[in-house]
N, CA, C and O atoms as a GROMACS GRO file, in nm:
protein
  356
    1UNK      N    1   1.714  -0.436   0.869
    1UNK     CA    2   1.753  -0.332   0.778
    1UNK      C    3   1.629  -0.280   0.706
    1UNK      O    4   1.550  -0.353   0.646
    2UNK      N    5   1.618  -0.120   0.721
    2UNK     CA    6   1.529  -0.098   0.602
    2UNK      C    7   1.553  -0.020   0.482
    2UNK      O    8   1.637   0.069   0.464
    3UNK      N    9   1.460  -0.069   0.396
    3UNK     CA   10   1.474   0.013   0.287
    3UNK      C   11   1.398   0.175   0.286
    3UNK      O   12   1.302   0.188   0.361
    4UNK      N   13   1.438   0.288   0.208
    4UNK     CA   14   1.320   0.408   0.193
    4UNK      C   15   1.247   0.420   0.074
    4UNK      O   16   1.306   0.434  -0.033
    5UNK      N   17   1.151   0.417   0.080
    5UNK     CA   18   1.050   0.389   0.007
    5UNK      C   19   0.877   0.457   0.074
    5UNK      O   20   0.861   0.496   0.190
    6UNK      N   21   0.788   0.455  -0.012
    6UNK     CA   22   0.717   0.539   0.022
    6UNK      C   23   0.599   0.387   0.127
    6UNK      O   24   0.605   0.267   0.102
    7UNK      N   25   0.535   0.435   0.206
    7UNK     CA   26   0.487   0.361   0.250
    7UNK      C   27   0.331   0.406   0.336
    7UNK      O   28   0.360   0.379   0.452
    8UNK      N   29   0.222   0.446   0.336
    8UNK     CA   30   0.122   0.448   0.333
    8UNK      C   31  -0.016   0.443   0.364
    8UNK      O   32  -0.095   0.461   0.271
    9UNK      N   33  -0.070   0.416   0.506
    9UNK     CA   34  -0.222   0.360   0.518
    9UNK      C   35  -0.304   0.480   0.485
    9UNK      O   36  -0.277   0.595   0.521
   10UNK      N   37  -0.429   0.432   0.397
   10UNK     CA   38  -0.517   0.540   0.434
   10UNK      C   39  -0.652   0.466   0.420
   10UNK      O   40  -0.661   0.387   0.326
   11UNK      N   41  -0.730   0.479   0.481
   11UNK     CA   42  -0.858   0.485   0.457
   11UNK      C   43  -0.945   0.552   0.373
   11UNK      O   44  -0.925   0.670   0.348
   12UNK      N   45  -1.032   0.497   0.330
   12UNK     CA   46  -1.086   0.531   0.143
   12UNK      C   47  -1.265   0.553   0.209
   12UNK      O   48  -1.320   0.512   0.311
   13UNK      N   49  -1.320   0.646   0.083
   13UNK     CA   50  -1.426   0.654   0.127
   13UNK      C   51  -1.544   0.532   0.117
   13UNK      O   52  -1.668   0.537   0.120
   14UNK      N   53  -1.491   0.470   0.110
   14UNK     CA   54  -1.532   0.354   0.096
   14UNK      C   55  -1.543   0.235   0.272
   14UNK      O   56  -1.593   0.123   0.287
   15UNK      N   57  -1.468   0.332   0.379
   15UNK     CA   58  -1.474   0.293   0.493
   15UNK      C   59  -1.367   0.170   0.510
   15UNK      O   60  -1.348   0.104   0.613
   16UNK      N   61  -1.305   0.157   0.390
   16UNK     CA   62  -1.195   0.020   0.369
   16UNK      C   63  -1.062   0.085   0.375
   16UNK      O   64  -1.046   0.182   0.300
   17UNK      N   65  -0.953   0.045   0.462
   17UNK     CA   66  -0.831   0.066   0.480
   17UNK      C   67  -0.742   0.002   0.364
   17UNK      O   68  -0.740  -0.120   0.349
   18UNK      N   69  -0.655   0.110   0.267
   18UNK     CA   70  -0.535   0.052   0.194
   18UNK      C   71  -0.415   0.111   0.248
   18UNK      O   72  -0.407   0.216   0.312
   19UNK      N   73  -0.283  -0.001   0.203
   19UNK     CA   74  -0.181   0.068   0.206
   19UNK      C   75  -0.127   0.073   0.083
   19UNK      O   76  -0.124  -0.021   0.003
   20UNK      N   77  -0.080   0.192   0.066
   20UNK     CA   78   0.027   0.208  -0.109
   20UNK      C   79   0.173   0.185  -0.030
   20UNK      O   80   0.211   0.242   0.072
   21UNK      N   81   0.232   0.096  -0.098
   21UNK     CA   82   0.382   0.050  -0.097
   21UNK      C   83   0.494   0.081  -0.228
   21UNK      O   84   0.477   0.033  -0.340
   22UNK      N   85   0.598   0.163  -0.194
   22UNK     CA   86   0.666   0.152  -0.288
   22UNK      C   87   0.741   0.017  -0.321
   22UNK      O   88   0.782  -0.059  -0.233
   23UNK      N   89   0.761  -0.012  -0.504
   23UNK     CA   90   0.792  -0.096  -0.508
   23UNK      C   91   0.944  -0.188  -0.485
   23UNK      O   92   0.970  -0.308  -0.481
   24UNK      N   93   1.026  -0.059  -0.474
   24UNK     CA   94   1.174  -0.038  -0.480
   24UNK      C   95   1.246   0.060  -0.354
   24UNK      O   96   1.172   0.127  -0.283
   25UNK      N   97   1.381   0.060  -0.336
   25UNK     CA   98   1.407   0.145  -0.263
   25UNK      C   99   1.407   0.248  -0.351
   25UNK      O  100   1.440   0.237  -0.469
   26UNK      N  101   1.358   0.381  -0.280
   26UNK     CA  102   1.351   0.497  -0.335
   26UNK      C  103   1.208   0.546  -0.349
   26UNK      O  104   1.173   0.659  -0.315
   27UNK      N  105   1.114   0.439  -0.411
   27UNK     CA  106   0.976   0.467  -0.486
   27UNK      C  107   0.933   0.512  -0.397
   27UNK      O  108   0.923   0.468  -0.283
   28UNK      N  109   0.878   0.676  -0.473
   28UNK     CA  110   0.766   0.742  -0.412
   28UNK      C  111   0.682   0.799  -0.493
   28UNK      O  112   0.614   0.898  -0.467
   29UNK      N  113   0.685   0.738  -0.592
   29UNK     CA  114   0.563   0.833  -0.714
   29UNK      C  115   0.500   0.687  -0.700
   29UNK      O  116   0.565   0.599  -0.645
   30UNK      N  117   0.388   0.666  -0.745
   30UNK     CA  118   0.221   0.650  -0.749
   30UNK      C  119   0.265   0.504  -0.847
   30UNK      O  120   0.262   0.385  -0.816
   31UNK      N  121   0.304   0.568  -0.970
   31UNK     CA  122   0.362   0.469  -1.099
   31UNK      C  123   0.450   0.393  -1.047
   31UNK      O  124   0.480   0.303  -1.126
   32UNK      N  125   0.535   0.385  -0.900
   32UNK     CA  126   0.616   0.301  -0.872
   32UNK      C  127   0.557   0.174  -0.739
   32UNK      O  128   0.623   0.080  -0.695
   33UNK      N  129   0.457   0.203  -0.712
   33UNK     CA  130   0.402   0.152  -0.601
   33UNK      C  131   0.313   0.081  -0.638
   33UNK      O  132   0.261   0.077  -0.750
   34UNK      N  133   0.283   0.004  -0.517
   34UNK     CA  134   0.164  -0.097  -0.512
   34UNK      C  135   0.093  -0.050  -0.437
   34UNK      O  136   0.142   0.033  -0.361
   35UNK      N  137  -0.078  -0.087  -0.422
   35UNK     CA  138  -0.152  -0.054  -0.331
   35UNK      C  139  -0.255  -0.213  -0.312
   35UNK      O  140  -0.333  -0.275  -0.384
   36UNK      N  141  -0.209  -0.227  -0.192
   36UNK     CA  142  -0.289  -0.340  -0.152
   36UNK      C  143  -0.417  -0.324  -0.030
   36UNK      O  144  -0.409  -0.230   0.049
   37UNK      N  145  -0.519  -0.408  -0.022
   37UNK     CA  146  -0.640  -0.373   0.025
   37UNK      C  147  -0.723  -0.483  -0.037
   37UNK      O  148  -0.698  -0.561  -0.128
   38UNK      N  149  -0.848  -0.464   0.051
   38UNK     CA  150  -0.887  -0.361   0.114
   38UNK      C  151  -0.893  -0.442   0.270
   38UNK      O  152  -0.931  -0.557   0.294
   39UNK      N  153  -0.843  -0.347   0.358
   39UNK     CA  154  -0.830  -0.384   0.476
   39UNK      C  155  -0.923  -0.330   0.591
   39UNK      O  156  -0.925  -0.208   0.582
   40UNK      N  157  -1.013  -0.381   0.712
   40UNK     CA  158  -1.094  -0.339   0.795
   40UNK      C  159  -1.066  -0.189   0.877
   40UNK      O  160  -1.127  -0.082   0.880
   41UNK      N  161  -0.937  -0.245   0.944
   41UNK     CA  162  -0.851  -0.155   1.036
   41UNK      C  163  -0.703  -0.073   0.982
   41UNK      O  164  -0.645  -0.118   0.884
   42UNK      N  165  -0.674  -0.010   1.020
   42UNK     CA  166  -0.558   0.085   1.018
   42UNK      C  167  -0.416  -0.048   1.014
   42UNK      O  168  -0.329  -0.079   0.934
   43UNK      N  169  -0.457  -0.094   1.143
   43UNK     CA  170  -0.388  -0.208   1.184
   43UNK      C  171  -0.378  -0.311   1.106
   43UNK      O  172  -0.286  -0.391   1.124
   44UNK      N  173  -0.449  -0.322   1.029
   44UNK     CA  174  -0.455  -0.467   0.943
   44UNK      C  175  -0.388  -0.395   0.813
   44UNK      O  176  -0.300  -0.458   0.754
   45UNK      N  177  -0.412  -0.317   0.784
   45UNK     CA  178  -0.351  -0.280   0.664
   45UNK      C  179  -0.138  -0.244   0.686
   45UNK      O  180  -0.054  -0.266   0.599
   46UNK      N  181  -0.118  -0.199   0.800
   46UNK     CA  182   0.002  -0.187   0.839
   46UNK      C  183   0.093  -0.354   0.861
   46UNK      O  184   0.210  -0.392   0.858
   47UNK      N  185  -0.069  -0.425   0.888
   47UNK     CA  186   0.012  -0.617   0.938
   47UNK      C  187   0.048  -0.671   0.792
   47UNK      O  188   0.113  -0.774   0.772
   48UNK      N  189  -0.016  -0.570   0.672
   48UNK     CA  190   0.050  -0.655   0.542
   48UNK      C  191   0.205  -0.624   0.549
   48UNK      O  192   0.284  -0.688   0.480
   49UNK      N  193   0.249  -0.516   0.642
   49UNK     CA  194   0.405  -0.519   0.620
   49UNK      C  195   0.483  -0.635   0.629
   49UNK      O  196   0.571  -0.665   0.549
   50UNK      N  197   0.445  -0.710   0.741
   50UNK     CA  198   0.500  -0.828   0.780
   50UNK      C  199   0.551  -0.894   0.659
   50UNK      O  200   0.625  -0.991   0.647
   51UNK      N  201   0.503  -0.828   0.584
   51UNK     CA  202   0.514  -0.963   0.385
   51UNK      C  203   0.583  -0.876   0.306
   51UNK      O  204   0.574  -0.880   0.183
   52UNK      N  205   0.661  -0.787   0.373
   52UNK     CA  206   0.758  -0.674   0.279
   52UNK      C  207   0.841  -0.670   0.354
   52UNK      O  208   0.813  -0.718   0.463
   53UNK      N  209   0.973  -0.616   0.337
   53UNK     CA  210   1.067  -0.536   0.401
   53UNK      C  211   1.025  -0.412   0.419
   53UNK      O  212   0.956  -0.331   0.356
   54UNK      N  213   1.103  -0.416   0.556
   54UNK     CA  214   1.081  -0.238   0.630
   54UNK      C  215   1.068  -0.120   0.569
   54UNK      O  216   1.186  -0.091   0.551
   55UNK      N  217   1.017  -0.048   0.533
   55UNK     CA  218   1.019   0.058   0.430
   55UNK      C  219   1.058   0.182   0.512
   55UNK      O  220   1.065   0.291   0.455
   56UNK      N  221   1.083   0.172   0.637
   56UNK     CA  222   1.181   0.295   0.718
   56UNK      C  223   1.114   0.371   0.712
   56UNK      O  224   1.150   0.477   0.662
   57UNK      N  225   0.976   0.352   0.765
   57UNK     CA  226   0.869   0.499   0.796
   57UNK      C  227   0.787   0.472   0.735
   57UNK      O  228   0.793   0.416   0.626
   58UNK      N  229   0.666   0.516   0.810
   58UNK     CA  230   0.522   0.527   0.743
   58UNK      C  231   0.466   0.646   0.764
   58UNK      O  232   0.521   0.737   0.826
   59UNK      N  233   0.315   0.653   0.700
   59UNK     CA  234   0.241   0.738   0.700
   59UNK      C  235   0.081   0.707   0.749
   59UNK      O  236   0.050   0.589   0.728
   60UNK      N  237  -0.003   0.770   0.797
   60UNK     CA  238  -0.106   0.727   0.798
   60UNK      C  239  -0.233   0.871   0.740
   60UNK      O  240  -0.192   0.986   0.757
   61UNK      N  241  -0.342   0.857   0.691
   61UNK     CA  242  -0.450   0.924   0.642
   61UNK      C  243  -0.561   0.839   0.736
   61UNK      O  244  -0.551   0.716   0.744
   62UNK      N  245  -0.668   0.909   0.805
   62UNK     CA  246  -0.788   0.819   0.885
   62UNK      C  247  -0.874   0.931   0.820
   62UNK      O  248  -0.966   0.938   0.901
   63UNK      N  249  -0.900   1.023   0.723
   63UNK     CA  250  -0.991   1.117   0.676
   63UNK      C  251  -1.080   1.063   0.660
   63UNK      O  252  -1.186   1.072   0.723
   64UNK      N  253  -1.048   0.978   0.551
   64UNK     CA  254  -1.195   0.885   0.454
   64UNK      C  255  -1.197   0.953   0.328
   64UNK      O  256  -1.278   0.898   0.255
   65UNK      N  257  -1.123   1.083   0.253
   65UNK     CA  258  -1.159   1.221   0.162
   65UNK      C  259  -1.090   1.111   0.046
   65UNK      O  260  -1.123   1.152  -0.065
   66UNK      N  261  -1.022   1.010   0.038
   66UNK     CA  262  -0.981   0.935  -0.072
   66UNK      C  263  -1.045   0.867  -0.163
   66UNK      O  264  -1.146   0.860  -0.093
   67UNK      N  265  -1.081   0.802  -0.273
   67UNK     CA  266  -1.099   0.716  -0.367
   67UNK      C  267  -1.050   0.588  -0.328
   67UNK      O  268  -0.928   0.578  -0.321
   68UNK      N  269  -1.133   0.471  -0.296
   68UNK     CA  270  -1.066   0.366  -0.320
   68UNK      C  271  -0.963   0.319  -0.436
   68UNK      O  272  -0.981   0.384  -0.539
   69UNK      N  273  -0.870   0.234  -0.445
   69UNK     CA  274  -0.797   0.229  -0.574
   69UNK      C  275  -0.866   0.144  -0.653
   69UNK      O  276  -0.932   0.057  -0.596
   70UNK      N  277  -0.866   0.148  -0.782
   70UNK     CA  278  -0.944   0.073  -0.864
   70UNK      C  279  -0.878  -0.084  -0.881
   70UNK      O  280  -0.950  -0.181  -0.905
   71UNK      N  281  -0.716  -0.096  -0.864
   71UNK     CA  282  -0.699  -0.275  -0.876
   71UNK      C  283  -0.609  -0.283  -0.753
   71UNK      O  284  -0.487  -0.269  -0.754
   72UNK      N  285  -0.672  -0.303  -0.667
   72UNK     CA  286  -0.562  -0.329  -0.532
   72UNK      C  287  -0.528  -0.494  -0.543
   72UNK      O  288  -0.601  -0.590  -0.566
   73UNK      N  289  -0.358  -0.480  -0.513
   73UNK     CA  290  -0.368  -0.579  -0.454
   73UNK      C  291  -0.401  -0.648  -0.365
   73UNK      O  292  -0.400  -0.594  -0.254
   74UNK      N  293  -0.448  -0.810  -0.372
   74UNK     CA  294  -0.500  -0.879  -0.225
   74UNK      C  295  -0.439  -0.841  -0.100
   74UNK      O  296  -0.323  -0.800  -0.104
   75UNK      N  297  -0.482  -0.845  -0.018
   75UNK     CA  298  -0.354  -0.878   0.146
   75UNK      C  299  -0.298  -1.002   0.128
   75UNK      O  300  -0.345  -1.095   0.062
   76UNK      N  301  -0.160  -0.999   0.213
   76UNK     CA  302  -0.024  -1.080   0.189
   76UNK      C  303   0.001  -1.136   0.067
   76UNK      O  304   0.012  -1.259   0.063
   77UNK      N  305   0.013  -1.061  -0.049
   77UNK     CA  306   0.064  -1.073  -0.153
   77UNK      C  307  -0.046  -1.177  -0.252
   77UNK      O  308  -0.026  -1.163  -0.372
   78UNK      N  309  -0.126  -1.249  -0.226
   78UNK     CA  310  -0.237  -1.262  -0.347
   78UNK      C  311  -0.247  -1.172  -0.451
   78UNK      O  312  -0.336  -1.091  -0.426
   79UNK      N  313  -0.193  -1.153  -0.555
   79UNK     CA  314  -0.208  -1.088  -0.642
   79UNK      C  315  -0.366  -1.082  -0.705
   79UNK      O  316  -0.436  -1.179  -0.734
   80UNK      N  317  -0.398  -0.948  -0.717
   80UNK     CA  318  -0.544  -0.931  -0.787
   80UNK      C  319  -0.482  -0.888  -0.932
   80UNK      O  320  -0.466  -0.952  -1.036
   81UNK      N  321  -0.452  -0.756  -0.896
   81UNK     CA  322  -0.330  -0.670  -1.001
   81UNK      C  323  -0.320  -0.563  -0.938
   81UNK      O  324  -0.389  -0.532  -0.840
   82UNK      N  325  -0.201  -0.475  -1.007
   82UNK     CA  326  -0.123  -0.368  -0.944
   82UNK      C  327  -0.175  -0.262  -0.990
   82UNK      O  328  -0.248  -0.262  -1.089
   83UNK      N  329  -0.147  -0.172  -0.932
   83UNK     CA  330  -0.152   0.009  -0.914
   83UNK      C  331  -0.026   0.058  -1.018
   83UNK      O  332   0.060   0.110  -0.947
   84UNK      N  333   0.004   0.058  -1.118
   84UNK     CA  334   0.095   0.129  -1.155
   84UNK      C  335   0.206   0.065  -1.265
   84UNK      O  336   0.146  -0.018  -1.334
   85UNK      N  337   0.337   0.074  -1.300
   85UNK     CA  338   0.396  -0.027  -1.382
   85UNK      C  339   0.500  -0.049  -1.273
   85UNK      O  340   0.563   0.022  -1.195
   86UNK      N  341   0.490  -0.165  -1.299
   86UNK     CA  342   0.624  -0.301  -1.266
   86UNK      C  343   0.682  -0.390  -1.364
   86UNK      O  344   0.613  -0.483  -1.405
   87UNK      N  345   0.787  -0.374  -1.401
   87UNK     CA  346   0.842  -0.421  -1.482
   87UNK      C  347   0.847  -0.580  -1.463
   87UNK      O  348   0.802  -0.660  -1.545
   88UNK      N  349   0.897  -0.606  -1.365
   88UNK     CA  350   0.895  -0.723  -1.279
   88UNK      C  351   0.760  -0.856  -1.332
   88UNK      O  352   0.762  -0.980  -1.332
   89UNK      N  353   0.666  -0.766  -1.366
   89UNK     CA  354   0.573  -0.873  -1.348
   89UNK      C  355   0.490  -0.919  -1.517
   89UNK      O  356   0.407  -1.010  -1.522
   0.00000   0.00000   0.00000
């Protein structure tokens, strides 16, 4: 089963792959998501799904024209800190 939610890879100019994850079904604004990173490949950043539920579609960016995010979370859920508010935490 998946949920819809916003879901994400892009590559940063920084040559490092993130994905932004919404945090909920529905989330697609910025303030509702997580962004975890920093990841080598396209691919590695899509294998953090494995540690979420399906988010029923993705997106991908390979530009590089982005900003890294300033507090990504680790890959597979290591918390560094989050992108945005979560009540949750």
């Amino acid at each position: 089963m998946s949920t819809q939610r916003e879901c994400m890879a892009y590559k940063a100019t920084d040559e490092k792959w993130y994905l932004i994850l919404g945090n909920h079904e529905y989330a697609y604004d910025d303030h509702n998501c997580t962004t975890y990173g920093p990841f080598n490949t396209e691919e590695e950043a899509f294998g953090e799904l494995d540690h979420h539920s399906n988010p029923g579609g993705s997106e991908s960016d390979d530009e590089g024209m982005r900003e890294p995010p300033e507090n990504p979370q680790a890959p597979s859920g290591s918390r560094v800190s989050y992108w945005g508010y979560n009540p949750k935490l």
